[in-house]
Backbone and ligand atoms as CSV (ligand in chain L), in Angstrom:
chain,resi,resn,atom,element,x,y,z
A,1,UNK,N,N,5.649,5.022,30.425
A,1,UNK,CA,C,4.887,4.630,29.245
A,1,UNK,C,C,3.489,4.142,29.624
A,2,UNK,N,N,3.412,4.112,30.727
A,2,UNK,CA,C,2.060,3.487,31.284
A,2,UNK,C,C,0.814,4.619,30.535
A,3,UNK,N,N,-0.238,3.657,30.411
A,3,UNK,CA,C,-1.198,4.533,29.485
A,3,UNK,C,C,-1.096,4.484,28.251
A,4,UNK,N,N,0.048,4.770,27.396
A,4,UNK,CA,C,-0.086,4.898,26.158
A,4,UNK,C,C,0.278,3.789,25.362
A,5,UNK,N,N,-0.610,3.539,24.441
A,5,UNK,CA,C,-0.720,2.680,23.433
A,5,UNK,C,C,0.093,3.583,21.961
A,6,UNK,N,N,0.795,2.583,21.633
A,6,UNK,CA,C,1.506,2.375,20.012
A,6,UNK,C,C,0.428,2.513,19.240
A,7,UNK,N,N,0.457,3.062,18.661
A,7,UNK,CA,C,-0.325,2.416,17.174
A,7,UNK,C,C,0.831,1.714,16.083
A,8,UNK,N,N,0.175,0.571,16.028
A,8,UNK,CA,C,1.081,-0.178,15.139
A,8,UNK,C,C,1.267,0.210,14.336
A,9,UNK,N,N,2.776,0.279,13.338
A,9,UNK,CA,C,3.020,1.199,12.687
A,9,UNK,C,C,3.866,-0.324,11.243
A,10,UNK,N,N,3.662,0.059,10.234
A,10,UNK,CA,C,4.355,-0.834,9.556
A,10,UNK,C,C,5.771,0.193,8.329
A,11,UNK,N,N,6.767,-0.411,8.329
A,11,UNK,CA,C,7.957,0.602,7.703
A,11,UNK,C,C,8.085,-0.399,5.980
A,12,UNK,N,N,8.929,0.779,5.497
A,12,UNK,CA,C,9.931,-0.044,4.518
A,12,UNK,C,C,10.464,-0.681,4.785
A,13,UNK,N,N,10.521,-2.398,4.258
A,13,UNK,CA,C,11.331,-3.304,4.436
A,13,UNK,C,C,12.644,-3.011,3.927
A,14,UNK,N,N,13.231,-2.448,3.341
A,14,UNK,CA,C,14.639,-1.995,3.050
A,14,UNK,C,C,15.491,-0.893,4.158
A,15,UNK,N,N,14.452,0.380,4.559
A,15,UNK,CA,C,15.329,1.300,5.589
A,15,UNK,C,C,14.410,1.867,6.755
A,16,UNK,N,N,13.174,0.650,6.514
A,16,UNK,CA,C,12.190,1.020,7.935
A,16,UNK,C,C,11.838,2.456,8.223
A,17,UNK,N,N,11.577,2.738,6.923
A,17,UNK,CA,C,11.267,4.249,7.605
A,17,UNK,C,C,9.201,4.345,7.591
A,18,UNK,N,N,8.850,4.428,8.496
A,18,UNK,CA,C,7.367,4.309,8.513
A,18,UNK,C,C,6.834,4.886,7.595
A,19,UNK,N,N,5.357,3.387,7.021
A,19,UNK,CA,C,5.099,4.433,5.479
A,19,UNK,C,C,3.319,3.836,5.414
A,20,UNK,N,N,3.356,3.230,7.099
A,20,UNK,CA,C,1.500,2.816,7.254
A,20,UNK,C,C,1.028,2.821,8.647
A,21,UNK,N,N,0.256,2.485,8.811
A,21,UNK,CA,C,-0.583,2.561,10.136
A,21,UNK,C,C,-1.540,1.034,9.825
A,22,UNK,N,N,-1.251,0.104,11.025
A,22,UNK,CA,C,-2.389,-1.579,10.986
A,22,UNK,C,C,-3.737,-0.561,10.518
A,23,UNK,N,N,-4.224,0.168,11.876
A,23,UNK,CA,C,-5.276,0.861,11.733
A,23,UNK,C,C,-6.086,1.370,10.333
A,24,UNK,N,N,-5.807,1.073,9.618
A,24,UNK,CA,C,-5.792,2.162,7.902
A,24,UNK,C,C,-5.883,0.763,6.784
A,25,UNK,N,N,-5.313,-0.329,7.347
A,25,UNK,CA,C,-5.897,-1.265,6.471
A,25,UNK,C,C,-7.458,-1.490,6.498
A,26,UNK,N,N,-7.633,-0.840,5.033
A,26,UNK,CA,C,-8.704,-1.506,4.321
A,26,UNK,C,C,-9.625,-2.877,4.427
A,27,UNK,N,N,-8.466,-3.775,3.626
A,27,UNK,CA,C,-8.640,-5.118,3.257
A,27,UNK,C,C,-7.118,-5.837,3.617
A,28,UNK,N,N,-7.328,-7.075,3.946
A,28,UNK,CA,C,-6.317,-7.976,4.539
A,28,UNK,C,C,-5.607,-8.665,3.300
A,29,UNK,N,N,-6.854,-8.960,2.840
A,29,UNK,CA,C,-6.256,-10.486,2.214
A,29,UNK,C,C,-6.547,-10.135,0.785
A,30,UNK,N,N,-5.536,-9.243,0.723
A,30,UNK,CA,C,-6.048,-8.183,-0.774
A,30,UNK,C,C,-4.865,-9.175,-1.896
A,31,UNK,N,N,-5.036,-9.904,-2.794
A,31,UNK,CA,C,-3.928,-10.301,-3.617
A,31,UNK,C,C,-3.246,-9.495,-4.884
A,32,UNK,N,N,-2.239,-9.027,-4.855
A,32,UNK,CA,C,-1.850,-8.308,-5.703
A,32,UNK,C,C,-0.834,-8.991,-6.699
A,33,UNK,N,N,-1.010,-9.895,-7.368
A,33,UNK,CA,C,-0.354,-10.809,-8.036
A,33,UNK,C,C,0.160,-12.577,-8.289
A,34,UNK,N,N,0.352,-13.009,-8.832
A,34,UNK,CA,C,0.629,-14.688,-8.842
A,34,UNK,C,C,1.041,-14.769,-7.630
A,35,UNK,N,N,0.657,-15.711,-6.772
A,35,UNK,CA,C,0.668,-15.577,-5.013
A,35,UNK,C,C,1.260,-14.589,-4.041
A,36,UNK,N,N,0.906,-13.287,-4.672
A,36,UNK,CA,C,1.625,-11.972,-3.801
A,36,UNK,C,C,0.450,-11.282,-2.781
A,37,UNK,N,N,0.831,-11.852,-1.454
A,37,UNK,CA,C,-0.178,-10.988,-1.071
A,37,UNK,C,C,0.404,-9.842,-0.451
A,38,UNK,N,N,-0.886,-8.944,-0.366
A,38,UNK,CA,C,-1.028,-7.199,-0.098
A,38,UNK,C,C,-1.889,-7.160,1.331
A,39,UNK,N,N,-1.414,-5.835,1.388
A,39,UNK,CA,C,-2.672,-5.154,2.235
A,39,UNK,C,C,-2.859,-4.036,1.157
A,40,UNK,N,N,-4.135,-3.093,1.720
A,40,UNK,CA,C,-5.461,-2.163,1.194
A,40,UNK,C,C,-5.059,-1.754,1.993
A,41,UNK,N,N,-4.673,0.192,2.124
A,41,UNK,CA,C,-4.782,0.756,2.805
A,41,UNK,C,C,-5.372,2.423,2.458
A,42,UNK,N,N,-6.604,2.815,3.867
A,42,UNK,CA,C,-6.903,4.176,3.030
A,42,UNK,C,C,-5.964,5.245,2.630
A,43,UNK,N,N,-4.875,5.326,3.465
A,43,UNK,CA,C,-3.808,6.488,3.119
A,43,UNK,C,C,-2.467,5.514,3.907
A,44,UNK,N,N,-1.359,6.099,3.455
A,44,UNK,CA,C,-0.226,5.965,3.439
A,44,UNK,C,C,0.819,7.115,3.497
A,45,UNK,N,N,1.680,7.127,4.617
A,45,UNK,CA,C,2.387,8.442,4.577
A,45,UNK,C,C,4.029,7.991,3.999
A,46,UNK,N,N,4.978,8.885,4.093
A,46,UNK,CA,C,5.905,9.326,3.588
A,46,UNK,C,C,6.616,8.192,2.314
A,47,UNK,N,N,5.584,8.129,1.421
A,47,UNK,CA,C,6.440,7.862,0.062
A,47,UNK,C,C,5.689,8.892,-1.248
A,48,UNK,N,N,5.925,8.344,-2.219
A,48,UNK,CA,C,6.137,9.411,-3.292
A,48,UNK,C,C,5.701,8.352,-4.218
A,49,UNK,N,N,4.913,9.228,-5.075
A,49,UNK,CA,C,4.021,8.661,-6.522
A,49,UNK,C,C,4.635,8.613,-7.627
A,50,UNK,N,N,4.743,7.365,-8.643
A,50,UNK,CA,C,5.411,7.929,-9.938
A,50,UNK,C,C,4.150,7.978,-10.661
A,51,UNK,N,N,4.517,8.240,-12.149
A,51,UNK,CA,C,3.492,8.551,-13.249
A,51,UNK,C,C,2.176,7.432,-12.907
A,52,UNK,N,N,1.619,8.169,-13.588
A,52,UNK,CA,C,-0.106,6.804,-14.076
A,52,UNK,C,C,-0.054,6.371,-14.723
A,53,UNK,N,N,-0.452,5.247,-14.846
A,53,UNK,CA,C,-0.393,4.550,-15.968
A,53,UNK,C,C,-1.528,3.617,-16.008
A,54,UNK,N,N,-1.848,3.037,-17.278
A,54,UNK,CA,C,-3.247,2.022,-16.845
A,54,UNK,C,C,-1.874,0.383,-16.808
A,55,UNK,N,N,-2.991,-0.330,-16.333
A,55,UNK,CA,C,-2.400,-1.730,-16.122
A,55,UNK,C,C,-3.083,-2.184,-16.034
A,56,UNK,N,N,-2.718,-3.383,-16.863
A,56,UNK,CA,C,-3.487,-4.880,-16.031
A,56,UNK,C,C,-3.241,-5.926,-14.908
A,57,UNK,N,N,-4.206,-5.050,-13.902
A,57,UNK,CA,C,-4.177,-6.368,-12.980
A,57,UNK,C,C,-5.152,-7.462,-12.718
A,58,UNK,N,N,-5.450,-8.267,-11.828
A,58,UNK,CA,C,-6.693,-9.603,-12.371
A,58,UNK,C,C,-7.755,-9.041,-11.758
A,59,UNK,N,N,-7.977,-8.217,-11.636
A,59,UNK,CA,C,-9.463,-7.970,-11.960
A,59,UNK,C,C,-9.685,-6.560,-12.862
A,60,UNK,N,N,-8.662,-6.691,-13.769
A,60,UNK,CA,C,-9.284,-5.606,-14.924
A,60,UNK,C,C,-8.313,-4.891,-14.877
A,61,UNK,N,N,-8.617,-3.800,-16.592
A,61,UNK,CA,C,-6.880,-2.988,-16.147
A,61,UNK,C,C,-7.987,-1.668,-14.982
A,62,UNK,N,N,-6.363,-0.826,-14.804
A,62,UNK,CA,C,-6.606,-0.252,-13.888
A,62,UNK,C,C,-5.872,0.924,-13.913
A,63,UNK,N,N,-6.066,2.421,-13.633
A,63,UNK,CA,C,-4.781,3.255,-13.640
A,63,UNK,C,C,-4.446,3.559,-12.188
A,64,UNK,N,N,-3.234,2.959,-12.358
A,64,UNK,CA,C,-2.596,3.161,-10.857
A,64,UNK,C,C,-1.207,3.917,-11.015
A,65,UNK,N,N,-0.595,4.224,-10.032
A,65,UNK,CA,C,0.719,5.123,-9.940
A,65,UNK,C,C,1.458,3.996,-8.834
A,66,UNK,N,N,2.866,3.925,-9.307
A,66,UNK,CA,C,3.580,3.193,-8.475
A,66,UNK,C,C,4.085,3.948,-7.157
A,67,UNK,N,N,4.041,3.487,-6.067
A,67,UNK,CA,C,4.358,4.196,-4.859
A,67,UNK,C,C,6.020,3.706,-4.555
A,68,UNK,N,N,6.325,4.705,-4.162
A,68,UNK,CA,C,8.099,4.480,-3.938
A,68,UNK,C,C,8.382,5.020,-2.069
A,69,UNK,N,N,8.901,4.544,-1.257
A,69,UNK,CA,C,9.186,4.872,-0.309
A,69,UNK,C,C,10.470,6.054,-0.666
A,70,UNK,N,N,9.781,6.909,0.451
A,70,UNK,CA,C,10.461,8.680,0.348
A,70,UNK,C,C,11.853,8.537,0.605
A,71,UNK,N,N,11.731,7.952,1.296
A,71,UNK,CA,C,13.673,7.905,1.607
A,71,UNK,C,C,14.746,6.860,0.423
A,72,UNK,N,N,14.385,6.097,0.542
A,72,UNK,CA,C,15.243,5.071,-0.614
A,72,UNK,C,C,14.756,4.680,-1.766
A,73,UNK,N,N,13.627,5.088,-2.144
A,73,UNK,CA,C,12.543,5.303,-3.644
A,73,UNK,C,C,12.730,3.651,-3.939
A,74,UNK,N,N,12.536,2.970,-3.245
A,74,UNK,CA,C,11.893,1.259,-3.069
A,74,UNK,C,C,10.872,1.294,-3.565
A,75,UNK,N,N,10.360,1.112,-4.605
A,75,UNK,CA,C,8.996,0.557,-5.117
A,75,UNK,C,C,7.960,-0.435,-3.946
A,76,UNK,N,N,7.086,-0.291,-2.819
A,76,UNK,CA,C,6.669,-0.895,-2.216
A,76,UNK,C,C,5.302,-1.082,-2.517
A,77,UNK,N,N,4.299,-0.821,-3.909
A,77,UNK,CA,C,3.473,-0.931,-4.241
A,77,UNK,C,C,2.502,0.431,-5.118
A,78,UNK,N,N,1.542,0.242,-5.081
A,78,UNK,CA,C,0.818,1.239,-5.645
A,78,UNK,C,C,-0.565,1.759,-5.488
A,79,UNK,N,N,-0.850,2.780,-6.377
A,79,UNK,CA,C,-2.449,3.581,-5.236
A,79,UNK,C,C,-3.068,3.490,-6.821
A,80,UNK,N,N,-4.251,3.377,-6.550
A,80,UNK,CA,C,-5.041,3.170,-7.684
A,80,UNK,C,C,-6.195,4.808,-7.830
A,81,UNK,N,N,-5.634,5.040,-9.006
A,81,UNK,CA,C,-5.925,6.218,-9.854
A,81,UNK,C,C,-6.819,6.779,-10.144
A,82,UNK,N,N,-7.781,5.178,-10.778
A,82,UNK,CA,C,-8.790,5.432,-11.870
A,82,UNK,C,C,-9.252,3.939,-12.121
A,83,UNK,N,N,-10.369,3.374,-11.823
A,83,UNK,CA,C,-10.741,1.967,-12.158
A,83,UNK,C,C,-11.972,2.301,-13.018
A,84,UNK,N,N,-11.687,1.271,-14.365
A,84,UNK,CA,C,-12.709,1.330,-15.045
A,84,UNK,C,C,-13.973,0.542,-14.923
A,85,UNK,N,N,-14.132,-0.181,-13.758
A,85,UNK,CA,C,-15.228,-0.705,-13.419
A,85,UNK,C,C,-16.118,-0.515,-11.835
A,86,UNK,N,N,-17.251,-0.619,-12.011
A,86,UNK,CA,C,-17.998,0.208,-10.749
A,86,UNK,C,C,-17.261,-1.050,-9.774
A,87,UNK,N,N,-17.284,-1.862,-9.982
A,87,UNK,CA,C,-17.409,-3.427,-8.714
A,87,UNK,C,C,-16.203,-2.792,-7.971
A,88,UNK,N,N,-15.113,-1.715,-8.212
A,88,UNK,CA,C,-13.689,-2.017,-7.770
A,88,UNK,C,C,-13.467,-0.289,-7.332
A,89,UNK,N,N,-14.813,0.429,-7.346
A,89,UNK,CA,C,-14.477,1.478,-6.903
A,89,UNK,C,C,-14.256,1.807,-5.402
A,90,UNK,N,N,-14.238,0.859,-4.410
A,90,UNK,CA,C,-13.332,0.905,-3.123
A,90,UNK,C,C,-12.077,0.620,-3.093
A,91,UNK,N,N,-11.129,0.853,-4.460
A,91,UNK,CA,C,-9.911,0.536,-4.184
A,91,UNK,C,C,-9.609,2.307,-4.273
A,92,UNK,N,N,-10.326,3.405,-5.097
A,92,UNK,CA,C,-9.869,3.995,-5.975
A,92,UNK,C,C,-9.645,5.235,-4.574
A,93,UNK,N,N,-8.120,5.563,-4.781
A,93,UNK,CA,C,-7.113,6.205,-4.080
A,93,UNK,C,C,-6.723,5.649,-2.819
A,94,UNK,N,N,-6.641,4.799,-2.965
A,94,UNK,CA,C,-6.059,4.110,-1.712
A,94,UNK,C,C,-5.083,2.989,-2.579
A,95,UNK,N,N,-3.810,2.952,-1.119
A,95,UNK,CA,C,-2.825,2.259,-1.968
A,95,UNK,C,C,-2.566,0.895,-1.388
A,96,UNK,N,N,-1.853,0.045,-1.983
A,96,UNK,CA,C,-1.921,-1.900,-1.640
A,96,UNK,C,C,-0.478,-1.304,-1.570
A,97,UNK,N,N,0.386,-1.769,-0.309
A,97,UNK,CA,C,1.605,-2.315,-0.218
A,97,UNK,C,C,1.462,-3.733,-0.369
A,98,UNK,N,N,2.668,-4.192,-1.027
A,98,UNK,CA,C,3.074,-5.424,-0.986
A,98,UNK,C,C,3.342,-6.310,0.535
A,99,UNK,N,N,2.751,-7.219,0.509
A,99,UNK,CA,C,3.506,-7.778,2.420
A,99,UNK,C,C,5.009,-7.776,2.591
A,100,UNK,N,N,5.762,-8.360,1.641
A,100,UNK,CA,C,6.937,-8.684,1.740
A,100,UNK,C,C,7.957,-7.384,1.361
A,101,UNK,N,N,7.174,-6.512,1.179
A,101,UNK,CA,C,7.759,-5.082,1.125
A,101,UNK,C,C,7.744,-4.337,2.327
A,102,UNK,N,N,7.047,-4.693,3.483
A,102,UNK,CA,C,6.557,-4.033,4.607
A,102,UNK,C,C,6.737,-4.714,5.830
A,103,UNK,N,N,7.417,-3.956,6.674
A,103,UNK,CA,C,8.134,-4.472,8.046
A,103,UNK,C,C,7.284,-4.209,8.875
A,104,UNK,N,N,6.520,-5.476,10.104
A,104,UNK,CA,C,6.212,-4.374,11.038
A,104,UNK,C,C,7.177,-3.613,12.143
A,105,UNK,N,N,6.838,-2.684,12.700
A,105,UNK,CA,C,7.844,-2.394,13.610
A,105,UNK,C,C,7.529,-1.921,14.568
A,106,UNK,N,N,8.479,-2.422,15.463
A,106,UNK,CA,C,8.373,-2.627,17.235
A,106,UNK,C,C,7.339,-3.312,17.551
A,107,UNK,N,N,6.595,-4.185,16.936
A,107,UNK,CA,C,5.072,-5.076,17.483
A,107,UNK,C,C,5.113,-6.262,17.098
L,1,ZN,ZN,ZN,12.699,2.819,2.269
């Protein structure tokens, strides 16, 4: 193993199946609800999108799609769609996992 570096990898907290990369966070200290914190990430692999929908979250509504992990369809957060305000257009297609939805693993 000498030489090669991990890239930290973060899974579903329910069946750990990898669904981020540390590397790909956005924003850290992203809050996604009454004391819920998130990460911002530019892409996210193996989960699956449900419908759009607009919502309100605290900084305005927003159309986002709920993200479900591919293997056990766990709701672990969501990717934002469509923001109706310019201030928030670095969220738009990139998705916030929840922290407490997200394992790291092996690090
Ligand atoms: Zn899962």
């Amino acid at each position: 193993m000498a030489g090669v570096i991990l890239r930290r990898a973060y899974g579903c907290y329910n069946c750990r199946k990898q669904v981020a990369l540390h590397d790909d966070i956005v924003k850290k200290n992203f809050v996604a609800g009454h004391r819920k914190r998130a990460f911002l990430f530019s892409h996210v692999k193996n989960v699956v999108t449900g419908p759009k929908t607009d919502r309100p979250k605290l900084t305005g509504v927003h159309m986002v799609a709920d993200v479900h992990c591919s293997d056990c369809g766990e709701v672990l957060g969501w990717r934002y769609e469509k923001v109706y305000n310019e201030a928030h257009n670095y969220k738009l297609s990139k998705t916030v996992l929840v922290k407490y939805k997200i394992v790291k693993l092996d690090w």
